[in-house]
TIKOLSE-170839 format. One line per 10 residues: number of its first residue (from 1); for each residue x, y, z of C-alpha. Coordinates in Angstrom, 2 decimals. Layout:
TIKOLSE-170839
NUM) X Y Z | ...
END
This chain:
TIKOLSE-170839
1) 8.55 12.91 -26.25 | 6.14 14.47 -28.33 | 2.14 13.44 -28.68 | 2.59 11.72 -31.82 | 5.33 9.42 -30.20 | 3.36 8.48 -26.83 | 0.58 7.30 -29.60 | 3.46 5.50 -31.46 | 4.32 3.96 -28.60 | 1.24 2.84 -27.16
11) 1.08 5.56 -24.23 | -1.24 8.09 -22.96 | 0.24 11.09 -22.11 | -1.27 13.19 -19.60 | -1.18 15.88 -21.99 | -3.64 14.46 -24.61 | -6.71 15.85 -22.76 | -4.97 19.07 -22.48 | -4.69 19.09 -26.02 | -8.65 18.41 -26.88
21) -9.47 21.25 -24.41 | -7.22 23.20 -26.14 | -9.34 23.30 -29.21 | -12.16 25.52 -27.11 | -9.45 28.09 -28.34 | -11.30 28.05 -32.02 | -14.66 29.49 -30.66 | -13.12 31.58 -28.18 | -11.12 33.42 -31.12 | -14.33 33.96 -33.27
31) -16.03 35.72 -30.23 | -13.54 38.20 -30.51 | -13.29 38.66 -34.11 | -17.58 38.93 -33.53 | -17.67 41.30 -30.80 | -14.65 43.32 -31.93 | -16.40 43.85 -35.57 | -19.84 44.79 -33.76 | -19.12 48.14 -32.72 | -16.29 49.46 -35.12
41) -15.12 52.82 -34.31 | -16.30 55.33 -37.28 | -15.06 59.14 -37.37 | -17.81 61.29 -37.50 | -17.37 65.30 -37.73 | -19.75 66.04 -34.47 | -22.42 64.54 -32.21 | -24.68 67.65 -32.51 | -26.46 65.60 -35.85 | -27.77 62.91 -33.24
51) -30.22 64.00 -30.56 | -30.67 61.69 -27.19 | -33.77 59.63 -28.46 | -31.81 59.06 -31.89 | -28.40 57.73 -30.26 | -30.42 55.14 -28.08 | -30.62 51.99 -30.33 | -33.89 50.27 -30.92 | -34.76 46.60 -29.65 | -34.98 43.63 -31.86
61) -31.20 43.77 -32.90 | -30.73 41.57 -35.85 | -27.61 39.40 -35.67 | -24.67 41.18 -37.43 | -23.04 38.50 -39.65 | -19.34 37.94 -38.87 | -16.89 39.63 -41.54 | -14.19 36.68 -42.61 | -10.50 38.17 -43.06 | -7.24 36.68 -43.33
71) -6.16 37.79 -39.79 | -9.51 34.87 -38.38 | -8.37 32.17 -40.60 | -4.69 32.51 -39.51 | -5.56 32.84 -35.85 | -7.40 29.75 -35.84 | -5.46 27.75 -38.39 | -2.86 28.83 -35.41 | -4.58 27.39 -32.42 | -5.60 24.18 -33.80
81) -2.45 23.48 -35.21 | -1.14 23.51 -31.82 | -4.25 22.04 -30.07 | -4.19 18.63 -31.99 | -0.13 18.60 -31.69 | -0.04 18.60 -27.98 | -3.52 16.48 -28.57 | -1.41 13.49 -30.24 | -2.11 13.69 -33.78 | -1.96 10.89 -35.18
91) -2.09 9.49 -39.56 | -1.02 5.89 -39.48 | 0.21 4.24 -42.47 | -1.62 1.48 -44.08 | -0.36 -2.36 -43.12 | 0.03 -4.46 -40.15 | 2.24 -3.89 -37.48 | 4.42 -6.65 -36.35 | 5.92 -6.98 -32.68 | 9.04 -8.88 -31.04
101) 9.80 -8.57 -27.30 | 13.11 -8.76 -26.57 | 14.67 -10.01 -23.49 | 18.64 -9.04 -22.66 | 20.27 -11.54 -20.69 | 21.98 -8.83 -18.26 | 24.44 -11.20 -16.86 | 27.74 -10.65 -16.21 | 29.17 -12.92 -18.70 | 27.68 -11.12 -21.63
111) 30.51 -8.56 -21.45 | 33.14 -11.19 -22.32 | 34.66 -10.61 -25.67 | 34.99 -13.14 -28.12 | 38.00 -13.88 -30.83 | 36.62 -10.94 -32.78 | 37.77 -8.80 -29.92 | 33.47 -7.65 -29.96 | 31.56 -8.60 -26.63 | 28.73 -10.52 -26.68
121) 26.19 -8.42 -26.15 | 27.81 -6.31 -28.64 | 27.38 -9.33 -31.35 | 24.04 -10.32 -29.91 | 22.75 -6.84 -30.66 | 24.30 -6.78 -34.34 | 22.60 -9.92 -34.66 | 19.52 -8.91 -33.73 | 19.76 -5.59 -35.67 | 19.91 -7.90 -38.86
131) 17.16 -10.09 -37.74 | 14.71 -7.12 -36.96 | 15.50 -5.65 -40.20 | 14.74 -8.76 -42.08 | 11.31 -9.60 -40.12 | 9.88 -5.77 -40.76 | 6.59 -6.04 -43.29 | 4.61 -3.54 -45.06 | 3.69 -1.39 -41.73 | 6.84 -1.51 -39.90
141) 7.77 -3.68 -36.77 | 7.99 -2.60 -33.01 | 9.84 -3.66 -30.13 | 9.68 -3.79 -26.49 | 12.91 -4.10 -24.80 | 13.41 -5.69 -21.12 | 16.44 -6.17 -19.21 | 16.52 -9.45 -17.10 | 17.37 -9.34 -13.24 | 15.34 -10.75 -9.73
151) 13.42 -8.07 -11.03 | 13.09 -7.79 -14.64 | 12.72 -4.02 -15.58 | 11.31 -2.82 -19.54 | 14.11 -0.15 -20.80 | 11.97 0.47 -24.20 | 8.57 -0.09 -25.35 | 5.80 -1.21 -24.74 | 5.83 -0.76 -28.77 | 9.13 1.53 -30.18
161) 10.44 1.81 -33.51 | 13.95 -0.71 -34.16 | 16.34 2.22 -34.11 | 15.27 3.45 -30.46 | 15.05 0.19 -29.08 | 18.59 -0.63 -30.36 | 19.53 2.89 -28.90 | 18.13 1.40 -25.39 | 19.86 -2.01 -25.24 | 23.04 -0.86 -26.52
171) 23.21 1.11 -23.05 | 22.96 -2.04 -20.68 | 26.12 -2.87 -18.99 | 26.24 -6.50 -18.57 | 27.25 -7.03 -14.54 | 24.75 -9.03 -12.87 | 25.22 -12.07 -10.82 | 23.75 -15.57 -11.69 | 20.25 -15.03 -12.20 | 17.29 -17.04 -13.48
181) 15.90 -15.59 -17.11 | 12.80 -16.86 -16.01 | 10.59 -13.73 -14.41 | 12.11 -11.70 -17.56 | 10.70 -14.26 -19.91 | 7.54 -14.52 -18.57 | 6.93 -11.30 -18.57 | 8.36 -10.87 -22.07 | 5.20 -13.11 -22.92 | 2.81 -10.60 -21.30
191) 4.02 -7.56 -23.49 | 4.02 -9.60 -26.43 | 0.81 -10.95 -26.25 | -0.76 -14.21 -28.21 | 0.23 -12.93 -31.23 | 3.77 -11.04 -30.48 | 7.22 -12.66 -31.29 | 9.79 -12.82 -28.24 | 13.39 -13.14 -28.44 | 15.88 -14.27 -25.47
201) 19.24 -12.32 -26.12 | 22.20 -14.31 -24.13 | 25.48 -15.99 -24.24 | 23.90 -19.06 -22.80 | 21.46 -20.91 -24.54 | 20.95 -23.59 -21.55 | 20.27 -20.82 -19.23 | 17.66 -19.33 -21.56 | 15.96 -23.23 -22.39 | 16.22 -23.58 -18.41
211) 14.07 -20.00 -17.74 | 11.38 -21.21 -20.21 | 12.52 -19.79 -23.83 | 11.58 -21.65 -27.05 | 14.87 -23.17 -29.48 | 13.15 -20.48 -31.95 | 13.49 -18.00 -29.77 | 16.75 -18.09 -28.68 | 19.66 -15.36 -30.18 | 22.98 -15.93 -28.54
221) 26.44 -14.90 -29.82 | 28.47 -16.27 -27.11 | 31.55 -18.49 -27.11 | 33.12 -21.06 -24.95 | 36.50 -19.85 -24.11 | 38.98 -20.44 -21.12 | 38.33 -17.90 -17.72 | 40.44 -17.63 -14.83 | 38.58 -15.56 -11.46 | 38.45 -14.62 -8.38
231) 35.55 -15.92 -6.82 | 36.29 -15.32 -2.94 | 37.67 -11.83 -1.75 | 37.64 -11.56 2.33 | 39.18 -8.94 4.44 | 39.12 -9.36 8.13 | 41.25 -8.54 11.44 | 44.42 -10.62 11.50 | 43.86 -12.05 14.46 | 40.57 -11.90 16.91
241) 42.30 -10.88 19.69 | 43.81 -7.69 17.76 | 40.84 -7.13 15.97 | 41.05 -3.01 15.81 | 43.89 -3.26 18.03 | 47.02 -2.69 15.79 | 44.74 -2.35 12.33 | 46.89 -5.01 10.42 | 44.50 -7.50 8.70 | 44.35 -10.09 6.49
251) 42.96 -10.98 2.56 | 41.72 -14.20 1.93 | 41.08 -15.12 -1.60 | 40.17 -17.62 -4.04 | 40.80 -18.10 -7.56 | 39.35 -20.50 -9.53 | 40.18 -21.89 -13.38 | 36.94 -22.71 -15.44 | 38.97 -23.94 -18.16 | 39.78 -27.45 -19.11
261) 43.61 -27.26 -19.27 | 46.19 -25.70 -16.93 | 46.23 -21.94 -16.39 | 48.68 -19.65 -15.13 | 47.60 -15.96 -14.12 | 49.57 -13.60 -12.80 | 48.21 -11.64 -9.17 | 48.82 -8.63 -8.36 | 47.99 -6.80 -4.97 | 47.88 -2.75 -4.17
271) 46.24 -0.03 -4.47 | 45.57 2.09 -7.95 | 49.46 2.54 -9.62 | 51.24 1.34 -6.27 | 51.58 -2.81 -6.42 | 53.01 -3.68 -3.39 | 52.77 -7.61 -4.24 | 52.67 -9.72 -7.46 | 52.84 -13.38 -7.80 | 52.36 -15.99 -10.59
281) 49.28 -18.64 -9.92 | 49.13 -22.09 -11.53 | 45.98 -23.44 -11.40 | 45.00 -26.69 -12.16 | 42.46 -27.99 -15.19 | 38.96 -26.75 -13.04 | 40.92 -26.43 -10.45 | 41.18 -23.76 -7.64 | 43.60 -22.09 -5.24 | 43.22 -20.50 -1.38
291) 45.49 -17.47 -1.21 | 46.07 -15.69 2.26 | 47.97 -12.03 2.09 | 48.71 -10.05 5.73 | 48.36 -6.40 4.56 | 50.27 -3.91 7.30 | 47.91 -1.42 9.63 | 47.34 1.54 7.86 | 46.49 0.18 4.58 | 42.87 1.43 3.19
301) 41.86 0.32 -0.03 | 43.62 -3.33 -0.98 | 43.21 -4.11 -4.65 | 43.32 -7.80 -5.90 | 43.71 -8.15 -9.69 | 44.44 -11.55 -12.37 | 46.12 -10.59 -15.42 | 43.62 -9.63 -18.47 | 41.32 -13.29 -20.02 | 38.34 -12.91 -21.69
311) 36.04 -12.03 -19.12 | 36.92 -8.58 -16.79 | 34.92 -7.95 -14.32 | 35.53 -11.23 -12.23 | 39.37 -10.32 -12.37 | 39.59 -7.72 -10.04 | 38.42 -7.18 -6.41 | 38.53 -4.40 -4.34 | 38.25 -4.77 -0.34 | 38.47 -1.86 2.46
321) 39.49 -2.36 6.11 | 36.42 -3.98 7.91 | 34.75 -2.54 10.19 | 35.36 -2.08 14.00 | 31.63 -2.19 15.03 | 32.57 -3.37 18.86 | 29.14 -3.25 20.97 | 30.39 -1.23 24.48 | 28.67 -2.44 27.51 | 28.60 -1.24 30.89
331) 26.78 -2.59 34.37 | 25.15 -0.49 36.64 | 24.41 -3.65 38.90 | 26.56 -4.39 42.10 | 30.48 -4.61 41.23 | 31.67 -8.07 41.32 | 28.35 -9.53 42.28 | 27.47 -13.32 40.48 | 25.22 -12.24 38.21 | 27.02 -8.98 36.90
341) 29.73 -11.85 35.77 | 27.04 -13.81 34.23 | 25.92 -11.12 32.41 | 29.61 -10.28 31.01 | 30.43 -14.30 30.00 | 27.20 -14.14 27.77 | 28.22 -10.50 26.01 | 31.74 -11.83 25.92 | 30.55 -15.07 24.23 | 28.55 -13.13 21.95
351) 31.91 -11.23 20.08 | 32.25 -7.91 19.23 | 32.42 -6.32 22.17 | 34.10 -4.17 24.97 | 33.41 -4.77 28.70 | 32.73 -1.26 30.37 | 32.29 -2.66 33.88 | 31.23 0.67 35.89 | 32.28 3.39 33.47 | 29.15 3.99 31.79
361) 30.67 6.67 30.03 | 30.08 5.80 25.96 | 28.41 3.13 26.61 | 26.00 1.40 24.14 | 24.47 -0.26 26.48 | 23.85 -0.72 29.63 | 22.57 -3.29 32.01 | 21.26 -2.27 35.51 | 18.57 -2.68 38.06 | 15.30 -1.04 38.95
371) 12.39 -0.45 37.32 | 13.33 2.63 34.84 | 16.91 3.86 33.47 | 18.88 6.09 35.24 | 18.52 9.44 34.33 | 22.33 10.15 33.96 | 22.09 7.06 31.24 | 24.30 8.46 28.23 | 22.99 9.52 24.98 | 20.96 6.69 22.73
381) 22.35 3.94 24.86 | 19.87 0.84 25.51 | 19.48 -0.35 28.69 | 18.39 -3.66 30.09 | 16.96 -3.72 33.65 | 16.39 -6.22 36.04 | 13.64 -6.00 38.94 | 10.37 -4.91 39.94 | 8.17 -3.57 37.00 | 7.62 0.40 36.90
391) 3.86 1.46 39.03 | 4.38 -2.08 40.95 | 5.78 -1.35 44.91 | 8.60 -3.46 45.80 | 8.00 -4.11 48.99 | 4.41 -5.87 47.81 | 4.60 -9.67 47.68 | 5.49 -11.54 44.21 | 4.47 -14.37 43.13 | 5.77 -17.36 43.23
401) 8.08 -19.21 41.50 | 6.67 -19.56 37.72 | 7.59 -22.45 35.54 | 5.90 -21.96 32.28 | 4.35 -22.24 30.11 | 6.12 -19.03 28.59 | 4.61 -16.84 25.26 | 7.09 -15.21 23.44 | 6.69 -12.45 20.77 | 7.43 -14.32 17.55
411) 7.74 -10.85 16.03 | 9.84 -9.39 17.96 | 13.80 -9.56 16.35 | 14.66 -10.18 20.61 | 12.66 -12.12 22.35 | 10.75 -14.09 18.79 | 11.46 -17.66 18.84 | 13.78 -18.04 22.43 | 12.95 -21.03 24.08 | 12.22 -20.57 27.97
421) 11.40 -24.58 28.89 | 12.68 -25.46 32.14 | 13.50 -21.75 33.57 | 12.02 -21.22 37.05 | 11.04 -17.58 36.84 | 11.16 -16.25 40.67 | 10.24 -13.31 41.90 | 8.11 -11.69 39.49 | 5.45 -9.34 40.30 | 2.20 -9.35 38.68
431) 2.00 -6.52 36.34 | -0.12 -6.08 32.59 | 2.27 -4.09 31.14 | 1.13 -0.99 31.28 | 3.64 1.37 29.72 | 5.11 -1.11 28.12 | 5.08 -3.67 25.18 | 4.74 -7.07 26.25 | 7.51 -9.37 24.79 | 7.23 -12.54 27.25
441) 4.22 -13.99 29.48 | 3.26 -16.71 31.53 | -0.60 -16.67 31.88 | -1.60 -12.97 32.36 | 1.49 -12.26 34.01 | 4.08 -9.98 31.84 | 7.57 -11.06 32.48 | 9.84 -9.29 29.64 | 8.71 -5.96 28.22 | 9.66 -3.21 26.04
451) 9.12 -0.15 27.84 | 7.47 2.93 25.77 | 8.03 6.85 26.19 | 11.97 6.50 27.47 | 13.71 8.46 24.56 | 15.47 5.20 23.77 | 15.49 1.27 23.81 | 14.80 0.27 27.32 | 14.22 -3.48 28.20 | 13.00 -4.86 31.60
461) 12.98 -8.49 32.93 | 10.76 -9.01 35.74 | 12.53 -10.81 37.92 | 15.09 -11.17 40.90 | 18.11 -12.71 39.27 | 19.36 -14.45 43.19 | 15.98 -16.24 42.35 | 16.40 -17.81 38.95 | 18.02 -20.13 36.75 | 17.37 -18.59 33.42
471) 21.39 -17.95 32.97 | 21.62 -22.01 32.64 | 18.86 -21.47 30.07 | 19.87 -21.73 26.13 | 17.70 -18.68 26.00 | 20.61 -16.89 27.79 | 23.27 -16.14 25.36 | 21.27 -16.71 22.67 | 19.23 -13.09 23.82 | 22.32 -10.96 24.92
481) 23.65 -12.51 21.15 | 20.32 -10.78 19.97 | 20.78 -7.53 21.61 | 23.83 -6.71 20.99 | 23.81 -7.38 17.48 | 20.57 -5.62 16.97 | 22.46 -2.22 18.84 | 25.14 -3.23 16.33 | 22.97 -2.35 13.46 | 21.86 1.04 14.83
491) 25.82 2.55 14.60 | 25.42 4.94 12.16 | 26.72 4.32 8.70 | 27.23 1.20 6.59 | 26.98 -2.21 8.62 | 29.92 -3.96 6.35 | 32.53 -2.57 4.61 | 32.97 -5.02 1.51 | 29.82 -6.71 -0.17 | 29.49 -9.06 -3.09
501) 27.59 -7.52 -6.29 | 23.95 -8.14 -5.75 | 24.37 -7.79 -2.56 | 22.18 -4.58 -0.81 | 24.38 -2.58 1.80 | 22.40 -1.45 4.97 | 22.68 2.21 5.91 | 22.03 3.73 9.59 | 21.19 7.17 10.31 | 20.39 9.60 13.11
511) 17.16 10.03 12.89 | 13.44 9.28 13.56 | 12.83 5.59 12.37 | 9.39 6.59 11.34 | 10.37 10.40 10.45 | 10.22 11.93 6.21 | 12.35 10.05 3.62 | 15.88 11.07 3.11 | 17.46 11.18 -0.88 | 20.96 10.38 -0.83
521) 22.95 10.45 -3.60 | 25.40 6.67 -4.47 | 28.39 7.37 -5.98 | 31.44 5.47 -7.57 | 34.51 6.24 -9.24 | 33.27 5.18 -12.87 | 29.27 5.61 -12.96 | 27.22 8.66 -12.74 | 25.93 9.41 -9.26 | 22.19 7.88 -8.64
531) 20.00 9.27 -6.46 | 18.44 6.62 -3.83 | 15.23 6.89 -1.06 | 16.08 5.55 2.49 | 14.11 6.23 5.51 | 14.49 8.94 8.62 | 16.56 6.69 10.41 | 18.16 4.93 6.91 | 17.45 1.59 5.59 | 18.66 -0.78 2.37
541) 20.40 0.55 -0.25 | 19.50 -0.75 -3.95 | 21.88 -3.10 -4.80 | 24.56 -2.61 -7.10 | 26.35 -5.23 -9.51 | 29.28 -3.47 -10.92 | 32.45 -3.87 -8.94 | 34.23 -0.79 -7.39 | 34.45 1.56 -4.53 | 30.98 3.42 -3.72
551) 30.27 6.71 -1.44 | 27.31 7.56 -0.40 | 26.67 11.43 1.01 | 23.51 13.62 1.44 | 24.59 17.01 -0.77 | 28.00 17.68 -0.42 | 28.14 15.82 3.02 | 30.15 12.32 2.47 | 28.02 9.63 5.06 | 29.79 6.05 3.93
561) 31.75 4.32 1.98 | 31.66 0.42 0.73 | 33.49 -1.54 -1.86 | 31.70 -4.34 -4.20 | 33.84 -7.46 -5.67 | 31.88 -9.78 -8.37 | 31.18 -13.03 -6.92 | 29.46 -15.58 -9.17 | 31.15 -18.87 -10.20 | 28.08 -19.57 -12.68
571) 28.48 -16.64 -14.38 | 32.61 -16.48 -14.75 | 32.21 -20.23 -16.01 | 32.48 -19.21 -19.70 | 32.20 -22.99 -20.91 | 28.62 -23.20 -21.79 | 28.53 -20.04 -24.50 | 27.34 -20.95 -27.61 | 25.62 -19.47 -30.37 | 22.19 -19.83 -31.45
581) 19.91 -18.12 -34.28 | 16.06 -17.84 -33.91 | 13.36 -18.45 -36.95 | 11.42 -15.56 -37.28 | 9.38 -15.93 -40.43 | 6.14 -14.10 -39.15 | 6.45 -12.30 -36.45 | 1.92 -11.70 -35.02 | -0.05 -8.47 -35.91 | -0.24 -6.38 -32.99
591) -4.08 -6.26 -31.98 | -6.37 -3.14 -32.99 | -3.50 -3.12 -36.23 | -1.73 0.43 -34.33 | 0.29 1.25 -37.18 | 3.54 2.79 -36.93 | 2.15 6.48 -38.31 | 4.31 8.84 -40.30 | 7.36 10.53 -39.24 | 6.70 13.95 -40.37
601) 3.55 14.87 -39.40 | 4.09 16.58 -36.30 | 7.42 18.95 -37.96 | 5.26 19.39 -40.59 | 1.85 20.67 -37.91 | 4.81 22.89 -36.09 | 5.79 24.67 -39.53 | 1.65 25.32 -40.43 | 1.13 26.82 -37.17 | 4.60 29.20 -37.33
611) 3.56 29.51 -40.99 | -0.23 31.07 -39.59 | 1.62 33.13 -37.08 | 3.61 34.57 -39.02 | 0.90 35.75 -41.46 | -1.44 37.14 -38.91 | 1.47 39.15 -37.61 | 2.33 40.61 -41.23 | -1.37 41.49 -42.15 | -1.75 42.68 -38.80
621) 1.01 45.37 -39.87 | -0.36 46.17 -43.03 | -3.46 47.47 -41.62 | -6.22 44.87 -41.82 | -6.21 43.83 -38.49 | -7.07 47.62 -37.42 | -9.64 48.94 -39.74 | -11.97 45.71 -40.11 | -14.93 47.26 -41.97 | -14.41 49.50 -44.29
631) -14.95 53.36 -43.71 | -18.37 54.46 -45.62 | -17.72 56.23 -49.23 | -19.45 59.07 -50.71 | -23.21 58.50 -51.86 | -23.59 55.58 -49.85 | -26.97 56.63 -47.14 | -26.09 56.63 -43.85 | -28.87 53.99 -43.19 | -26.79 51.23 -44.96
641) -23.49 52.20 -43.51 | -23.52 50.28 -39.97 | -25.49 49.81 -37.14 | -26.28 53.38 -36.67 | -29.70 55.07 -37.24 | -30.19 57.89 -39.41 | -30.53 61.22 -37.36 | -33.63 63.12 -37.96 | -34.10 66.23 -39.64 | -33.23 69.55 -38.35
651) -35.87 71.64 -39.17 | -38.96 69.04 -39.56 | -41.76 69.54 -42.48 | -38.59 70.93 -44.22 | -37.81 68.24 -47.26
END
């Protein structure tokens, strides 16, 4: 964008001050033309005519008084040509300016097309094309342009011509969930200003009265027409006990009519070309239907789709095998002993995992006794210990049995919130935690800690388990629940393998939770790859609306993949459309009256300069440039030639 379009615009470019310094070109270019003019070479036939005491010039030099040629002017006409164009010049036309803010419902429903075959955004935008041109005055009108979502974003403006904010909006694709218009209203407002115009582009004119728009500022070109969807897509194990066993599984949808008479669509199930099922649905005026399919093991990518209505993007879901995310544990406490079976009946109640018993091979983690892991403890696996704290001797006596009252951590995604009423804690040792981070006390005494500096997530409890009920407590399961979920989330890659749109996926790495920022790239088969910012060890990805099958990879190295289904009954209920047409007559003067400047101004700067350039360069070549004063002519004295003094006679008292 060049400098006269930031000052269109409203926007300082960090260029503008570069531009004003720029200008110290001008003096810089007569120094040279000064100094280079001062002392002009001049032929002479010897230096025998000028003794010693005549070549040394006398003080009290009188300034020499620069000679103008073309080569100067062009030179400078050059440099602050380009000074003030990379400065922001600026010529505004006469008249006021007059400003509308235009908010683009972003919803999913605006990409429904109407009888006219057109979407409506696609009408919207016509419409608003027409109304733009007909609210314009004497100095033009500009437009800001913002996109409504959770987090309204502006996509033109603050203050752009009509044609490039039209250029901007007609590149929205419509595929968000149901959102309020709200936030994108009110800050609509704010860009606008007292005296600005806004205007709510939707399909929905309810939706835009309920975020806080104005009748007269309301443009909608939708229509109420009949929608079929599917508005629940689920893929899970066929049966719990086989989850990841045989890798058959099962889709569980529902499709809804929005419609106020019968429907019948036609659903189809596969992958790409290859339909391995297809069945006719009635549904019911507003009516719905639960549909179960059982999809064979070694199926990857299922693809649910309704035959075509008005609305496409809630017709077709696309669902991957889920995840096998089991959580292995292992016990490094005595085989068969009463509490290791405790232990496994409150990971077993928990789900999602695989009892290791001794084999601590590939473990995730691992629950033992002592005071530190074992050092043979396999890579990144967390372990949970039970017994006397590390730097405490065993054989010293602990204290006795404690019954509360217990202070738990209520930050801590473990230990926050679990309620410890009625456990008799028994043989605990006093300790303060040193080396470790405290997660649950009783008085000074530290009875569950984090413990620091072990290369991994290490957990101790402070306690003899032959002395305590805490395995009767509802804080049992509810921690091992806790802990193995949380170890869940660290397996690298993406935690689910299907998401609704809107929805942000959660990506695991290797790598240092607090370590430099990774850029991945987020890919899908009919978008153009986006680059996105997670964390050393990963983090959330942003979320994305438009339903498909996404990769995500780090160069050429594939991490991930997830698939996205649409998911909004507000938003495939197509009943409320209607159209709407705002009044406006006379649209406010933008403040400071910033008019809308002339087009040509800066083409016209760029052809003066290249003009000048040119120029310089061609009476350069003809000689001017090179012989700036003229060479001294016959009968002209010496004296009044230059800067030179006239040598003294020969032969003096001679005339």
């Amino acid at each position: 964008m060049s400098g006269v379009e930031h000052a269109r615009s409203g926007v300082v470019s960090l260029l503008f001050p570069f531009g004003l310094a720029a200008l110290a070109a001008l003096p810089a270019i007569l120094a040279l033309h000064f100094f280079r003019r001062r002392f002009p070479p001049r032929p002479i036939a010897g230096l025998f005519l000028w003794p010693r005491d005549a070549r040394t010039p006398g003080a009290g030099r009188s300034l020499t008084r620069l000679v103008r040629s073309i080569s100067l002017a062009a030179e400078l006409l050059v440099a602050a040509a380009l000074a003030l164009l990379v400065a922001g010049l600026f010529w505004p036309r006469p008249g006021p300016v007059r400003h509308v803010t235009v908010v683009i419902d972003a919803s999913a429903s605006m990409g429904a097309r109407g009888e006219s075959g057109e979407t409506f955004l696609a009408a919207g935008l016509a419409a608003l094309e027409e109304l733009l041109d007909d609210a314009g005055g004497e100095g033009g009108i500009r437009v800001a342009v913002l996109v409504s979502a959770p987090r309204p974003a502006l996509i033109a403006g603050p203050a752009v011509e009509v044609g490039e904010a039209l250029s901007a909006a007609r590149r929205v694709v419509p595929a968000a969930p149901a959102h309020s218009l709200a936030p994108a209203i009110e800050l609509a407002r704010q860009v606008a200003g007292p005296a600005g115009a806004v205007v709510v582009l939707t399909d929905d004119p309810a939706r835009a009265r309920e975020g806080g728009a104005g009748e007269d500022e309301i443009l909608s070109r939708g229509e109420a027409l009949p929608n079929a969807a599917i508005t629940l897509a689920r893929r899970e194990a066929a049966s719990r006990e086989s989850a990841g066993e045989d890798g058959s599984t099962r889709v569980l949808l529902v499709v809804r009519n929005f419609s106020g008479r019968d429907a019948a669509r036609e659903l189809t199930l596969g992958a790409g070309e290859d339909v391995w099922h297809r069945e006719e649905v009635s549904l019911a005026a507003r009516g719905s239907r639960e549909l179960s399919f059982d999809v064979a093991a070694g199926a990857d990518l299922v693809e649910a789709r309704l035959s075509g209505d008005s609305l496409a993007i809630d017709d077709a879901a696309f669902l991957l095998p889920p995840r096998r995310r089991a959580v292995r544990v292992a016990s490094g406490v005595e085989p068969g002993s009463r509490f290791e079976r405790r232990v496994e009946r409150a990971c077993r109640a928990a789900g999602g995992i695989e009892w290791g018993g001794e084999n601590v091979a590939g473990a995730h983690v691992v629950v033992g006794q002592g005071s530190a892991p074992p050092e043979d403890l396999p890579p990144r696996a967390w372990w949970v210990g039970f017994g006397t704290p590390p730097g405490v001797d065993p054989s010293a006596e602990p204290l006795p049995p404690l019954l509360g009252p217990y202070l738990a951590d209520p930050s801590d995604s473990v230990a926050g919130g679990l309620d410890f009423r009625g456990v008799i804690w028994g043989g605990a040792h006093p300790w303060d935690g040193a080396g470790a981070i405290p997660l649950l006390m009783a008085g000074e005494h530290v009875l569950f800690a984090r413990l620091r500096g072990r290369g991994r997530e290490a957990y101790l409890f402070n306690l003899d388990p032959a002395k305590t009920n805490l395995h009767k407590s509802p804080a049992w399961p509810l921690f091992w629940n806790r802990l193995l979920e949380a170890r869940r989330r660290e397996f690298p890659g993406i935690e689910r393998a299907n998401y609704a749109s809107g929805e942000r996926a959660r990506l695991a790495l290797e790598g240092e939770e607090f370590g430099p920022p990774r850029t991945l790239i987020l890919r899908s088969g009919s978008g153009e790859p986006r680059s996105v910012r997670v964390g050393g060890a990963g983090g959330f990805l942003p979320p994305v609306e438009e339903p498909g099958v996404y990769e995500v990879g780090e160069g050429d190295l594939a991490i991930d993949r997830f698939a996205v289904h649409f998911d909004s009954p507000a938003v495939s209920d197509l009943s409320r459309c209607a159209r709407s047409t705002p009044e406006l007559a006379a649209p406010g003067e933008l403040e400071g009256r910033e008019d809308l400047g002339r087009p040509w101004l800066w083409p016209a700067m760029l052809l003066v300069a290249l003009l000048a350039a040119v120029g310089d360069w061609w009476v350069l070549c003809k000689g001017e440039g090179n012989n700036p004063l003229p060479l001294p002519t016959a009968g002209t004295p010496l004296a009044e030639q230059g800067s030179c003094q006239r040598p003294p006679p020969l032969f003096p008292g001679r005339a």
